[in-house]
C-alpha positions in Angstrom: -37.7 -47.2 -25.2 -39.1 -43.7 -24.7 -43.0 -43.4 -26.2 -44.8 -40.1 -26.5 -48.6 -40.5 -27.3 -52.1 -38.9 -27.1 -52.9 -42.0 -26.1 -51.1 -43.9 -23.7 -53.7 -46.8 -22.6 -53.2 -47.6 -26.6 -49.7 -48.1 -25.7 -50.5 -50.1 -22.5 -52.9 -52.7 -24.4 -50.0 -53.2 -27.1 -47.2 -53.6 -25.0 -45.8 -57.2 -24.7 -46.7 -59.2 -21.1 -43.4 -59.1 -19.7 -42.8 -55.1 -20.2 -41.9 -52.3 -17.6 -43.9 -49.1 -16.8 -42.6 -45.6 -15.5 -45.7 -43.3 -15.3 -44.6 -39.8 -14.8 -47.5 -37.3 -16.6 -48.3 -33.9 -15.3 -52.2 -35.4 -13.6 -52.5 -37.6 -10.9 -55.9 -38.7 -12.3 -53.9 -39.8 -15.6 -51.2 -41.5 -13.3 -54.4 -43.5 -11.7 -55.7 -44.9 -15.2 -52.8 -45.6 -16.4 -51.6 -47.7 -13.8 -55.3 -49.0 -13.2 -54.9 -50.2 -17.2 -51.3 -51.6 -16.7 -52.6 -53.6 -14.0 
């Protein structure tokens, strides 16, 4: 499932335990806290 957002740590936090992340955005400081929350 593809989800577009203004905010994507939203999206972390609802997302069910067992779920699977691709983090591809255009800042590598975004990248970090996103995979800093899905962690």
């Amino acid at each position: 499932e593809v989800r577009c957002t203004d905010v994507p740590e939203a999206e972390v936090r609802a997302a069910p335990a067992d779920a699977v992340f691709l983090v591809l955005t255009h800042s590598h400081a975004l990248d970090f806290d996103l995979v800093r929350a899905i962690l």
